[in-house]
C-alpha positions, 0 to 999 in steps of 0.5 A, a space after each residue: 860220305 866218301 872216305 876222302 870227304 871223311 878225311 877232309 872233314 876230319 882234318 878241317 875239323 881237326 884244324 878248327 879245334 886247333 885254331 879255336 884251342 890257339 885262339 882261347 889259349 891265345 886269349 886266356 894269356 891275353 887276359 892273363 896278361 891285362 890282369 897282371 898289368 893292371 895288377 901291376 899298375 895298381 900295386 905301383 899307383 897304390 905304393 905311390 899314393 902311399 908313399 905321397 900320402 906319408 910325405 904329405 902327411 909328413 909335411 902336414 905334421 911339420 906345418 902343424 907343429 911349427 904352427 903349434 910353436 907359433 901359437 906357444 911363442 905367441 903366448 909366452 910373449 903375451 905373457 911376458 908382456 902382461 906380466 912386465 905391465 902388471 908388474 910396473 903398475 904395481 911399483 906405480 900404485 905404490 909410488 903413487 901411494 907413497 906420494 899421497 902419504 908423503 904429501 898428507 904427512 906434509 899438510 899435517 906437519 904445516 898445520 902443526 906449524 900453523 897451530 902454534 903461530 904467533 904472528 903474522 910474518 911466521 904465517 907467511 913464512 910457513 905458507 912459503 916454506 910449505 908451497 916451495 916445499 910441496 912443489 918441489 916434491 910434486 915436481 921430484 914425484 912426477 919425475 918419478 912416476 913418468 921415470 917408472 911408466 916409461 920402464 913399466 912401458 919399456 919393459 912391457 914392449 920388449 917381448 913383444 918387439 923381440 917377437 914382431 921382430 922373429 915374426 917378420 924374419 920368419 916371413 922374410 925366409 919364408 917369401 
């Protein structure tokens, strides 16, 4: 070999460990430059699905908590319904027992009076004191009792319309 075709060679060589040095430092910066992209597209994709997952989770929280509250409240009403008819069904009983007793003491006050009879028009006269005097305490009774069903009933529903009428606000802003 000649020392021209030496020098050439040499130099084609040369060039071509400059060109193969240029392209592998060309592609490491390549590949370094994919890797920090991805990186960086992974940290911004990461820090976004996190920041969704807290305002989901956030969201999630409240609809949870307000759910919450609406089973509280539910309850509480159901309570305060129960409690107003339990409490009107006893002064009902009652009323009731009194005007069993009352109507009792009644009957036996008219036999007494029959007991001691000692003709026919006192009879009669007795019979139509007793019967004016029955009826009108059943008719005062039935007032009564009608007067405390119709609070016992009043005050049962008042929770709970107070409570149908939150409900159908709540649905009203929420549509």
């Amino acid at each position: 070999m000649t020392t021209k075709a030496k020098s050439t060679t040499e130099t084609t060589a040369k060039a071509a460990e400059e060109v193969f040095e240029t392209v592998m430092e060309t592609g490491a910066q390549t590949f370094d430059n994919i890797v920090k992209a991805s990186v960086d597209a992974a940290t911004k994709g990461y820090e976004k699905a996190t920041a969704y997952s807290a305002a989901e989770l956030g969201k999630t929280t409240d609809a949870l908590k307000k759910a919450e509250k609406f089973g509280k409240d539910n309850a509480a009403t159901f309570d305060a319904v129960t409690k107003a008819w339990t409490e009107g069904m006893d002064v009902y009983r009652t009323r009731m027992l009194d005007s069993w007793k009352d109507m009792a003491a009644m009957n036996m006050a008219c036999m007494d009076k029959m007991m001691g009879m000692q003709n026919p028009q006192e009879m009669a006269t007795v019979q139509m004191e007793t019967m004016v005097e029955v009826s009108q305490k059943s008719v005062a009774n039935a007032i009564e009792l009608n007067k405390i069903a119709f609070d016992m009933f009043a005050k049962a529903a008042a929770p709970a319309k107070a409570r149908a009428e939150e409900v159908m606000e709540m649905t009203m802003k929420a549509a």
